[in-house]
N, CA and C atoms as an extended XYZ file, in Angstrom:
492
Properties=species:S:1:pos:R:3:atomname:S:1:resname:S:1:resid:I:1 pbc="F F F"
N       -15.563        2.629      -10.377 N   UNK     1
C       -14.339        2.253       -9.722 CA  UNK     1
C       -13.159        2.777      -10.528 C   UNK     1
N       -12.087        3.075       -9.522 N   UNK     2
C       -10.799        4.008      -10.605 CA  UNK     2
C        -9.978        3.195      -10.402 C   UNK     2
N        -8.655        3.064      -11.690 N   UNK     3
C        -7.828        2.269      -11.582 CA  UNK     3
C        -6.837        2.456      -10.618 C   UNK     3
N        -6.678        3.451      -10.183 N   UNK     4
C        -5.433        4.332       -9.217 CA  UNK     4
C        -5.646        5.014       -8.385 C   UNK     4
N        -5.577        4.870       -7.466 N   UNK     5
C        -5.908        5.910       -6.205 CA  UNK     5
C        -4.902        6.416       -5.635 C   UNK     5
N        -5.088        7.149       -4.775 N   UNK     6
C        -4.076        8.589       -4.269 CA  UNK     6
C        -3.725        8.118       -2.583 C   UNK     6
N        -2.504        8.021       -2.358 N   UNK     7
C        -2.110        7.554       -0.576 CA  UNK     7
C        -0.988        8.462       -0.425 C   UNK     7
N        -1.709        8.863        0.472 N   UNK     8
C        -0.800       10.212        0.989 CA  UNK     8
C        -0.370        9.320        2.803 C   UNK     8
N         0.615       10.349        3.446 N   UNK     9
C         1.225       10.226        4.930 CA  UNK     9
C         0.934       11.300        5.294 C   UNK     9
N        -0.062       11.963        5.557 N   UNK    10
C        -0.108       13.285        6.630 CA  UNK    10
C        -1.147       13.097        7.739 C   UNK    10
N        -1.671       11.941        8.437 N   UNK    11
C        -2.046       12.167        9.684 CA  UNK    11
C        -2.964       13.276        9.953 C   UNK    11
N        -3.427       14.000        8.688 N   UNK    12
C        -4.517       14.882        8.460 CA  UNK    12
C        -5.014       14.829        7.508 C   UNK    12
N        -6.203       15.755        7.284 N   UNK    13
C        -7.028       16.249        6.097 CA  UNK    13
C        -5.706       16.079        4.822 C   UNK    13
N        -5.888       15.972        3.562 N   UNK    14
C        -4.513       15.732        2.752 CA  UNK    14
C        -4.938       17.290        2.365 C   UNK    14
N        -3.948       17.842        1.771 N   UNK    15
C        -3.684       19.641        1.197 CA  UNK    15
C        -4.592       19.700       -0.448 C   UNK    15
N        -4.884       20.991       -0.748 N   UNK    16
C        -5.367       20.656       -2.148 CA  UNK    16
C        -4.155       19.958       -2.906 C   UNK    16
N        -3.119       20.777       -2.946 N   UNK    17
C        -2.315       20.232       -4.380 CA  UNK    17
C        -1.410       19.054       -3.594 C   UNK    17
N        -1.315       17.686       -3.991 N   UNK    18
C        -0.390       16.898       -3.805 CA  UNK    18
C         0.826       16.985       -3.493 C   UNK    18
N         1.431       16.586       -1.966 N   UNK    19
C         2.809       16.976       -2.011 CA  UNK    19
C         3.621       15.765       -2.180 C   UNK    19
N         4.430       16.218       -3.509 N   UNK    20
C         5.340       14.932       -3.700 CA  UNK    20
C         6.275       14.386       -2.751 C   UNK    20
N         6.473       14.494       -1.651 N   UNK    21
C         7.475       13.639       -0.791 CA  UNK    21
C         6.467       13.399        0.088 C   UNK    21
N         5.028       13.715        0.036 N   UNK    22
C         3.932       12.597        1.076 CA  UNK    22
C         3.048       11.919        0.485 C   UNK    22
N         2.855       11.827       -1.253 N   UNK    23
C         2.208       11.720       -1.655 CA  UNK    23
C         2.244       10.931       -3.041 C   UNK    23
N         1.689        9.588       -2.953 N   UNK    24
C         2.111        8.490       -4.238 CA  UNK    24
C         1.027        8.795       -4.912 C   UNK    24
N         0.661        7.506       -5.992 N   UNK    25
C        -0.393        6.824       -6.684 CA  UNK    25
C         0.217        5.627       -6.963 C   UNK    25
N        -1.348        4.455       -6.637 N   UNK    26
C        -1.160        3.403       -6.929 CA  UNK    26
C        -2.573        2.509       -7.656 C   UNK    26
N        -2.018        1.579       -8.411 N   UNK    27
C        -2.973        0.992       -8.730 CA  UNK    27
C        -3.849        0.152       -7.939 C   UNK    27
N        -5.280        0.376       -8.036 N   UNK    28
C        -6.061       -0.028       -6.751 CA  UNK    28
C        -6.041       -1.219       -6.742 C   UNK    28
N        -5.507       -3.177       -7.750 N   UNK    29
C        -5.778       -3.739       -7.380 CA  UNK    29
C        -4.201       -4.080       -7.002 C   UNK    29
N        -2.972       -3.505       -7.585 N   UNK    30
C        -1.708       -3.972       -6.734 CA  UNK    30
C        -1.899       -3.395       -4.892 C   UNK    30
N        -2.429       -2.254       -4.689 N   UNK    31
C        -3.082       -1.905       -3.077 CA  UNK    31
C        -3.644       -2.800       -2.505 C   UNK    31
N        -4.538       -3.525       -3.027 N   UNK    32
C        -5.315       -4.096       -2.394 CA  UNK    32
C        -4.844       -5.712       -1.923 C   UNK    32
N        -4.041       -6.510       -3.298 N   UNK    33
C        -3.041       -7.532       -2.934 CA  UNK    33
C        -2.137       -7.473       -1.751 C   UNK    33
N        -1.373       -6.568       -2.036 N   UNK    34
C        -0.673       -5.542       -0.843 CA  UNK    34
C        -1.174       -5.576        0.671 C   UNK    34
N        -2.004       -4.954        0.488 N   UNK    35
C        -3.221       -5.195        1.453 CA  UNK    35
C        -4.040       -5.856        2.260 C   UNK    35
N        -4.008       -7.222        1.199 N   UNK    36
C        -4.408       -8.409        1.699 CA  UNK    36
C        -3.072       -9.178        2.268 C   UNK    36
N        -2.121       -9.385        1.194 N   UNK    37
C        -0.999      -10.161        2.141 CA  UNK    37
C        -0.749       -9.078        3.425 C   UNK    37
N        -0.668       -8.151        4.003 N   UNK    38
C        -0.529       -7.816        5.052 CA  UNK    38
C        -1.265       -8.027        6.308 C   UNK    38
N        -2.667       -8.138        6.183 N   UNK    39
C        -3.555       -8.385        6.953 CA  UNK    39
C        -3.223      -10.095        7.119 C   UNK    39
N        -3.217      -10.841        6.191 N   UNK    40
C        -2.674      -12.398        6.263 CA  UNK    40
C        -1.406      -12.493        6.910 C   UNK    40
N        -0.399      -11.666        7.058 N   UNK    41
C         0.854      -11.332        8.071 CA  UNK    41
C         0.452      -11.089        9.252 C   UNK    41
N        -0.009      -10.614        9.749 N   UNK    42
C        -0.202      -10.061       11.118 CA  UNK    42
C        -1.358      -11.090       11.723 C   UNK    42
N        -2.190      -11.185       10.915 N   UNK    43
C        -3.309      -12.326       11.348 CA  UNK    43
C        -2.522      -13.496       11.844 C   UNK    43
N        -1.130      -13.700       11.136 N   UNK    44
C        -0.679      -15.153       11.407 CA  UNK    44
C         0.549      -14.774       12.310 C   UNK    44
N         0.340      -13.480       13.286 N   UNK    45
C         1.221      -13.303       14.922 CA  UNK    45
C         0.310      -13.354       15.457 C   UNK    45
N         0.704      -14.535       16.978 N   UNK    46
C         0.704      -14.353       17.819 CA  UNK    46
C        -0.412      -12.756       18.257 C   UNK    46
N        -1.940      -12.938       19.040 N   UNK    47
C        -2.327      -11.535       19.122 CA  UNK    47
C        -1.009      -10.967       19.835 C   UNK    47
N        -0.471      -11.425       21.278 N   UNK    48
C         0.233      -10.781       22.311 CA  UNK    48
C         1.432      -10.059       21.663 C   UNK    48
N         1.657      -10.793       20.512 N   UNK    49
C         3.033      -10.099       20.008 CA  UNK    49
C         3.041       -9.316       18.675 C   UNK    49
N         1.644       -8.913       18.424 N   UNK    50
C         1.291       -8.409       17.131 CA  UNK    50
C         1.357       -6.472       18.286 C   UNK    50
N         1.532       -5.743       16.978 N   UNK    51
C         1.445       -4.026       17.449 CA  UNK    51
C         0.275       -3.710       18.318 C   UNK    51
N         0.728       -3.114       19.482 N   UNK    52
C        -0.412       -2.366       20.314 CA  UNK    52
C        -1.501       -1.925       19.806 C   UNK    52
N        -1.254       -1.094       18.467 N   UNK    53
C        -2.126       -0.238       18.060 CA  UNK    53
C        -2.541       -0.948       16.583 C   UNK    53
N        -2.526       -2.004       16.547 N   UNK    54
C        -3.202       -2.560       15.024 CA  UNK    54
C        -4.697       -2.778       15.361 C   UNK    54
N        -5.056       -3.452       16.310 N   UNK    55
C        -6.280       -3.362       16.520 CA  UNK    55
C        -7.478       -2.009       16.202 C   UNK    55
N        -7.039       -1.321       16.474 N   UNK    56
C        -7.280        0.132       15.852 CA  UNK    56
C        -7.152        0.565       14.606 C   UNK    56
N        -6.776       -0.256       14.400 N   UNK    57
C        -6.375        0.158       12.192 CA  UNK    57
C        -6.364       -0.660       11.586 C   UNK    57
N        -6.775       -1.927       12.404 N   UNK    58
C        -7.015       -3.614       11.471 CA  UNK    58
C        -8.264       -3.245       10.372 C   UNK    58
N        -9.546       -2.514       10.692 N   UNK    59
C       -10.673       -2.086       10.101 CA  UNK    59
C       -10.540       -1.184        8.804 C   UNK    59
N       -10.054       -0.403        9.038 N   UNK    60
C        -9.595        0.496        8.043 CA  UNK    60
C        -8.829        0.007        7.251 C   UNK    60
N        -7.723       -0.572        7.155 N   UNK    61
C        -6.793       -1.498        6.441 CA  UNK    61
C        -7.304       -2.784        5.874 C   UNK    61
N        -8.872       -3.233        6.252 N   UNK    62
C        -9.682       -4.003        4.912 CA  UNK    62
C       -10.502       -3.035        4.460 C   UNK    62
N       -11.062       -2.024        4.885 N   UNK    63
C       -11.518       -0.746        4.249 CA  UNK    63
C       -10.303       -1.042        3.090 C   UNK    63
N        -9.601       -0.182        3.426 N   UNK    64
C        -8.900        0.231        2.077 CA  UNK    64
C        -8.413       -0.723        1.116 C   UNK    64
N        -8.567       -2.210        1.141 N   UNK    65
C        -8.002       -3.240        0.661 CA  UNK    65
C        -9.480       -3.491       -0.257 C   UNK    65
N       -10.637       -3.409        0.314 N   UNK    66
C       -11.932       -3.813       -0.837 CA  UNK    66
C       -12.249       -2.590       -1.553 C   UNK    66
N       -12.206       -1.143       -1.294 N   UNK    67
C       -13.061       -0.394       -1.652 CA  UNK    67
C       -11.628        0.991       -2.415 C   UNK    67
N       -11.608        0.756       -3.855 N   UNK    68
C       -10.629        1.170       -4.669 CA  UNK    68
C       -11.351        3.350       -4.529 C   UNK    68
N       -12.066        3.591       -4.397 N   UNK    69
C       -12.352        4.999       -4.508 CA  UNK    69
C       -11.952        5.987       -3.377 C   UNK    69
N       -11.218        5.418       -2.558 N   UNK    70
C       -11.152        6.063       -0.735 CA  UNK    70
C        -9.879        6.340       -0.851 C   UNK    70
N        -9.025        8.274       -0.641 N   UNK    71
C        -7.993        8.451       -0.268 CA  UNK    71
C        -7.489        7.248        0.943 C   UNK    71
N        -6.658        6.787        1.111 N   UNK    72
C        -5.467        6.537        2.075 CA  UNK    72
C        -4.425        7.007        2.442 C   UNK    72
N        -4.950        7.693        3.938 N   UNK    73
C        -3.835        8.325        4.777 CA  UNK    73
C        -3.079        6.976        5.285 C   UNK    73
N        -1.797        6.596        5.078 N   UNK    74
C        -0.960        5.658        5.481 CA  UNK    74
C        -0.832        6.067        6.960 C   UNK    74
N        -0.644        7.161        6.660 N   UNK    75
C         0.027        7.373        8.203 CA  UNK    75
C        -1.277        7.215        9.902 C   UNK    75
N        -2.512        6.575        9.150 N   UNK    76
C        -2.917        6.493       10.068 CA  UNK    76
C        -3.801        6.541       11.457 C   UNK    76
N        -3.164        8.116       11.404 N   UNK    77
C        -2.911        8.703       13.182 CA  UNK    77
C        -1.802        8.212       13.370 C   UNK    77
N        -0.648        7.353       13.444 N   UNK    78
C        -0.104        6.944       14.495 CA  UNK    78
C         0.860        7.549       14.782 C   UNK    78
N         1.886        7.176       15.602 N   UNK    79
C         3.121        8.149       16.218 CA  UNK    79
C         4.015        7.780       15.612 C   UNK    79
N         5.035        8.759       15.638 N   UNK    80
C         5.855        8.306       14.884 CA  UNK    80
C         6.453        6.699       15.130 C   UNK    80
N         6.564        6.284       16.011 N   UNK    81
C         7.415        4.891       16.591 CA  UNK    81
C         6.147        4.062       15.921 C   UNK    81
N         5.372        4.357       16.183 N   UNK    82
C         4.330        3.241       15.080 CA  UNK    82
C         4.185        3.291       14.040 C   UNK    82
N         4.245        4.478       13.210 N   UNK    83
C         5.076        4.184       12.129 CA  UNK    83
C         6.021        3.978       11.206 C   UNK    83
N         6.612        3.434       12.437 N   UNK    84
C         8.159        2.873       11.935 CA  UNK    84
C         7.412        1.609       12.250 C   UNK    84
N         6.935        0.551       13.197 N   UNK    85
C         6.370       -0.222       13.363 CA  UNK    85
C         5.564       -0.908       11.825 C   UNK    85
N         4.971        0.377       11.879 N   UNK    86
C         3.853       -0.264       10.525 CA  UNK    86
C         4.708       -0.346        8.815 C   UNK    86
N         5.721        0.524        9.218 N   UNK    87
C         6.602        0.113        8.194 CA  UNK    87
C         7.566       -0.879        8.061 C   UNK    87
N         7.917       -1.555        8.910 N   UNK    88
C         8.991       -2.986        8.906 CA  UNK    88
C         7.587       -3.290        8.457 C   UNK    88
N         6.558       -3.650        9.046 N   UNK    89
C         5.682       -4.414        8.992 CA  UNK    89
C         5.462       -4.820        6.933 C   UNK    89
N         5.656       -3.104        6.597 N   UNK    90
C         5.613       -3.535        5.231 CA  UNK    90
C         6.066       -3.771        4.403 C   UNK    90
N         7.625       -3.726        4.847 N   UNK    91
C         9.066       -4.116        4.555 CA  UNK    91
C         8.808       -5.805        4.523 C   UNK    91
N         8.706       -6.498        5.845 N   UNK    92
C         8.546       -7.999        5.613 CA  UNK    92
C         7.450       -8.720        4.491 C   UNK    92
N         6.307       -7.619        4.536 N   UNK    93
C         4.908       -8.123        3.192 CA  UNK    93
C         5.657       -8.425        1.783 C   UNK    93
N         6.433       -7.042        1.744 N   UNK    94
C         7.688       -6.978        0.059 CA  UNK    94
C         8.070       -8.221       -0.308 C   UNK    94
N         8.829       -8.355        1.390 N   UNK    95
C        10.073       -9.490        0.867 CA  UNK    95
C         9.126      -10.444        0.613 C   UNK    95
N         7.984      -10.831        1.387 N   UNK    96
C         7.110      -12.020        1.372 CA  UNK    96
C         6.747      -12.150       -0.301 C   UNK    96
N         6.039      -10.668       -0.733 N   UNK    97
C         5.572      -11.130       -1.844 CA  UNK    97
C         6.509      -11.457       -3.196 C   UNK    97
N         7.953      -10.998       -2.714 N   UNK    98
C         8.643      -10.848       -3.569 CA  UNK    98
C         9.399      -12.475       -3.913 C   UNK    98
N         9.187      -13.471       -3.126 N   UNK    99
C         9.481      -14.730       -3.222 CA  UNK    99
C         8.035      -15.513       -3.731 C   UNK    99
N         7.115      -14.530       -3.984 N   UNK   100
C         5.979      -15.560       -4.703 CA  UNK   100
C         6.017      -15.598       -6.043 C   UNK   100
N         4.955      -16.526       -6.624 N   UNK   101
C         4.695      -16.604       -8.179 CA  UNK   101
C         3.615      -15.386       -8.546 C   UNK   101
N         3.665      -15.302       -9.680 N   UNK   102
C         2.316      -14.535       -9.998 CA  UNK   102
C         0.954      -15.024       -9.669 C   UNK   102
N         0.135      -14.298       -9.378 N   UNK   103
C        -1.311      -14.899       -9.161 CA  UNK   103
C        -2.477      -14.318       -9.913 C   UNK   103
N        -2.909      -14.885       -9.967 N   UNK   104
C        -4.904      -14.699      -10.795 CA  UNK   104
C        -5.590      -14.445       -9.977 C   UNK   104
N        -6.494      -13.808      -10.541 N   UNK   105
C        -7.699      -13.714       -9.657 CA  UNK   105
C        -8.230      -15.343       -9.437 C   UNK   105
N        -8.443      -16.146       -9.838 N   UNK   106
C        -8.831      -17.731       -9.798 CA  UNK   106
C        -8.163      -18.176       -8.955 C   UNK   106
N        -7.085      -17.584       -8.919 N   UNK   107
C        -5.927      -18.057       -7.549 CA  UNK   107
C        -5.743      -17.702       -6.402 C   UNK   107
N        -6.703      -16.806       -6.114 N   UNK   108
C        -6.815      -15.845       -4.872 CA  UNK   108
C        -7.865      -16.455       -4.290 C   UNK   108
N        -7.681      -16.990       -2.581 N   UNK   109
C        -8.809      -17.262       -1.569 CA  UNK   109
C        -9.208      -16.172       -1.054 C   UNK   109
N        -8.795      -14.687       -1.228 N   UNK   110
C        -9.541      -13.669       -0.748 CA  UNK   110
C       -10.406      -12.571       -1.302 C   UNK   110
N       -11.279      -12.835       -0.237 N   UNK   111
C       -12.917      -11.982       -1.127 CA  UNK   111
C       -12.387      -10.700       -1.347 C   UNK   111
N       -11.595      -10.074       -0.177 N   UNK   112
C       -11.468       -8.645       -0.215 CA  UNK   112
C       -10.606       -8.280       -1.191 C   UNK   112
N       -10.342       -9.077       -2.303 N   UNK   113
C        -8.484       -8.024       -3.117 CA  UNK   113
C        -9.573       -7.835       -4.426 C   UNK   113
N        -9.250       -6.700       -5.046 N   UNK   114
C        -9.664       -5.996       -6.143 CA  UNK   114
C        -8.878       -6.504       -6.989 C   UNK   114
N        -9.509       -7.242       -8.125 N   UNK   115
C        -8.564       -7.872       -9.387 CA  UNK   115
C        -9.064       -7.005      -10.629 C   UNK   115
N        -8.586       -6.434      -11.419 N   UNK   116
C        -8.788       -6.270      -13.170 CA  UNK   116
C        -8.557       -7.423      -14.091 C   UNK   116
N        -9.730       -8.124      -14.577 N   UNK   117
C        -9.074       -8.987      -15.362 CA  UNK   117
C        -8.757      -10.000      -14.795 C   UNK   117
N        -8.771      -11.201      -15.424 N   UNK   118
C        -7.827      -12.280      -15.403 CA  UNK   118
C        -6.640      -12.879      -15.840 C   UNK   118
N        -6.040      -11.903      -15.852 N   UNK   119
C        -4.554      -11.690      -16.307 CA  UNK   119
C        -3.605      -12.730      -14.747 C   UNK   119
N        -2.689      -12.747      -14.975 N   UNK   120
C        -1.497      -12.529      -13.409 CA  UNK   120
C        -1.257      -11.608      -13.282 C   UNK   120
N        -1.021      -11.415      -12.210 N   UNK   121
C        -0.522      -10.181      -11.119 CA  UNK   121
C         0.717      -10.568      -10.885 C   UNK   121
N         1.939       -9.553      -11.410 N   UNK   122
C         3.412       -9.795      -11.170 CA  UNK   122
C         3.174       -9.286       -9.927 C   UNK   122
N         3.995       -9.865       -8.826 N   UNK   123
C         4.011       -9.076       -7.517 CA  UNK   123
C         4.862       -8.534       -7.277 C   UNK   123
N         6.298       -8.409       -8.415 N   UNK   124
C         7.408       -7.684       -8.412 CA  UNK   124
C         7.189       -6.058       -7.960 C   UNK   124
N         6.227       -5.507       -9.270 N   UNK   125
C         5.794       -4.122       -8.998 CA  UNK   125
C         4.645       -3.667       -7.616 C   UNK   125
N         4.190       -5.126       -7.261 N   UNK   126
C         3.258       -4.928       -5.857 CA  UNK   126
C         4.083       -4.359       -4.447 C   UNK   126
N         5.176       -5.494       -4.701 N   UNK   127
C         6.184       -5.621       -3.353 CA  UNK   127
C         6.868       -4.286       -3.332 C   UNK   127
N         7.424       -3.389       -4.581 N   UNK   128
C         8.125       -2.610       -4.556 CA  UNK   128
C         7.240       -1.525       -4.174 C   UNK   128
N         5.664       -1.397       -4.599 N   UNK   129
C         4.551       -0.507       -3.991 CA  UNK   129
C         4.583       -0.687       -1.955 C   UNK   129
N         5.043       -1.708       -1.414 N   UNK   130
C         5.211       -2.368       -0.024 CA  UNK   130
C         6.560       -1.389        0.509 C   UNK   130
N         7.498       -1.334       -0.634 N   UNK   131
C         8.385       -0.987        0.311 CA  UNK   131
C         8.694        0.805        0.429 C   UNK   131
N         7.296        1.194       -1.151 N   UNK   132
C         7.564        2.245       -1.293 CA  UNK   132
C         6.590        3.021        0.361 C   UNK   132
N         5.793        2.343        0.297 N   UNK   133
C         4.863        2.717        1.968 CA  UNK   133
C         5.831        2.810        2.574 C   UNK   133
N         6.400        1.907        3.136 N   UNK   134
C         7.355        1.662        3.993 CA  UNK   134
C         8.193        2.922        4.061 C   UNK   134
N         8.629        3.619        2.824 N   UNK   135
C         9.717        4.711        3.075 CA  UNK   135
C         8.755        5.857        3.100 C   UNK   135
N         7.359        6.050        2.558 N   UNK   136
C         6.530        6.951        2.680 CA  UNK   136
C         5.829        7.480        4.422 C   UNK   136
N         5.906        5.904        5.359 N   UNK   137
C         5.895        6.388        6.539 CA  UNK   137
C         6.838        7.163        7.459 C   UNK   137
N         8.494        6.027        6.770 N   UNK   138
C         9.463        6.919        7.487 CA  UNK   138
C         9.945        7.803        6.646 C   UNK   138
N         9.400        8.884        5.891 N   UNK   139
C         9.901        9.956        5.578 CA  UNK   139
C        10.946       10.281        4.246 C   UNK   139
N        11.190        8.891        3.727 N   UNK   140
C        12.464        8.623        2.948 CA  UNK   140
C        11.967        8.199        1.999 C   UNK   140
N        11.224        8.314        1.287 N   UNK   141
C        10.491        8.162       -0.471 CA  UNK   141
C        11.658        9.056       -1.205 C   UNK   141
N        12.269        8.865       -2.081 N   UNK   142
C        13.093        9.708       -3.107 CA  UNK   142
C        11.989       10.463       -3.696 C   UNK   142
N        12.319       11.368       -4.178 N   UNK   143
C        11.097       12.569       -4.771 CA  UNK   143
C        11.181       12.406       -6.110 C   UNK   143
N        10.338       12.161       -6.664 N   UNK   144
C         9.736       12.108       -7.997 CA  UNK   144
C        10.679       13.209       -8.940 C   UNK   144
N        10.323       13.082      -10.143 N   UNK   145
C        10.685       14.107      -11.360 CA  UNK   145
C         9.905       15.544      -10.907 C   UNK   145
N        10.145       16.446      -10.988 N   UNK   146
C         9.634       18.129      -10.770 CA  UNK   146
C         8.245       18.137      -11.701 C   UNK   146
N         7.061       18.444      -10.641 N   UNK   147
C         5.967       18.356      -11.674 CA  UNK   147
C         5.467       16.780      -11.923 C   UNK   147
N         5.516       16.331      -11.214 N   UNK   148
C         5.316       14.482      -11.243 CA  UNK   148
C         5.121       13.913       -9.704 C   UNK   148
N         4.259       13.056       -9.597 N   UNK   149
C         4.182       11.997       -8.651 CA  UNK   149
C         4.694       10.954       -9.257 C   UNK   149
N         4.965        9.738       -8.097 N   UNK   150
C         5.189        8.751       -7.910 CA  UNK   150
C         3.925        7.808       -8.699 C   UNK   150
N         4.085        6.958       -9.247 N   UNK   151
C         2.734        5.751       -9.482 CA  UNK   151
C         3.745        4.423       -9.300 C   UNK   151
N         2.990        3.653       -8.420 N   UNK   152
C         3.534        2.492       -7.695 CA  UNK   152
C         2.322        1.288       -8.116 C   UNK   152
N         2.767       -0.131       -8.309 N   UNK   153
C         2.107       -1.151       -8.748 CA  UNK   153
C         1.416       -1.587      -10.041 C   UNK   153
N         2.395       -1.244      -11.073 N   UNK   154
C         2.004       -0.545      -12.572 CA  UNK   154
C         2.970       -2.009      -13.134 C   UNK   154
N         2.665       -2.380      -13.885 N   UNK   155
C         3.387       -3.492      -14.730 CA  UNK   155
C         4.506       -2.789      -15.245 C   UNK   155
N         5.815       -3.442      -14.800 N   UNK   156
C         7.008       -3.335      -15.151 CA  UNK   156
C         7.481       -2.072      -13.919 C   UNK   156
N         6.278       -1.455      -13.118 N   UNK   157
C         7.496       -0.731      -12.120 CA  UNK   157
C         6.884        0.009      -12.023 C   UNK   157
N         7.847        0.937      -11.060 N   UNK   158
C         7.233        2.245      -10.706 CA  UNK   158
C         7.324        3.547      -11.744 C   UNK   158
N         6.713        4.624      -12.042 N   UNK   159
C         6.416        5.043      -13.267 CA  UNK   159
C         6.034        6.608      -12.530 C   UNK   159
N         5.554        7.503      -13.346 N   UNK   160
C         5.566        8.824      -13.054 CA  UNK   160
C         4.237        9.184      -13.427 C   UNK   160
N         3.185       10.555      -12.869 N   UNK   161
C         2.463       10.726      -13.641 CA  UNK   161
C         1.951       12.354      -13.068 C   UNK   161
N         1.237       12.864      -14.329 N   UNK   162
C         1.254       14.434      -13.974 CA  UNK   162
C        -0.161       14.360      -12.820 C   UNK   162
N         0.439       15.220      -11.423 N   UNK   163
C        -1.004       15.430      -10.882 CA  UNK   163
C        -2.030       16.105      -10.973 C   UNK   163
N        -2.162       16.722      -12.031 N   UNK   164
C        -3.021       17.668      -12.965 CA  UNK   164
C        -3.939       16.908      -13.065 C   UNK   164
């Protein structure tokens, strides 16, 4: 199992070399927290008033929440208007997690989130991994240092790292 995995937005096959304005790193168990409070969001709408097209990507989105070794295409498939959709969606998870306490693995009722350790999990650097999706669907991620990706859900913040 790797500590960091690679989530790209291209709605395809991803390119060999990483493109920095589609293309983060994050730590697989802040993803997967992430991950889980989102699925616990939408689980708790209303089906009739939850997204047309989540049903279709509810599966994949605990895929990627238990199993830390699997690229994640954010984007999907979906259209663009759905992913603007799926991005408020991860805009509200932020704010959500961003009014919580830290948590433990001991403190977690869910099977599916990947913990390291029994440390706490600040969710400061989780939520800001939430909103960095969020701008990675609509197009608006600020671009990294030249020669650098993004790394999102890292204690104390978001951070840089060579994709070499």
């Amino acid at each position: 199992m790797s500590k960091t995995r690679s989530i790209g937005c291209y709605g395809k096959p991803p390119p060999e070399v990483p493109d920095p304005g589609r293309e983060i790193w994050a730590y697989d168990g802040a993803l997967s927290i992430l991950l889980g409070q989102l699925l616990r969001d939408v689980d708790g709408i209303p089906p009739e008033h939850r997204p047309a097209w989540w049903g279709s990507c509810v599966e994949e989105l605990r895929t990627q929440a238990m199993f830390s070794d699997l690229f994640f295409d954010v984007a999907l498939r979906l259209t663009a208007d759905e992913r603007e959709e799926f991005a408020d969606l991860f805009d509200a998870t932020a704010e959500r997690l961003r009014e919580r306490t830290p948590r433990t693995p001991g403190q977690a009722d869910d099977w599916h989130l990947v913990f390291r350790g029994d440390h706490a999990y600040d969710l400061g650097p989780i939520a800001e991994l939430g909103q960095a999706l969020a701008e990675l669907l609509r197009g608006v991620l600020p671009s990294p240092p030249p020669g650098t990706l993004w790394l999102y859900g890292a204690p104390g913040g978001r951070t840089t790292i060579s994709p070499r």
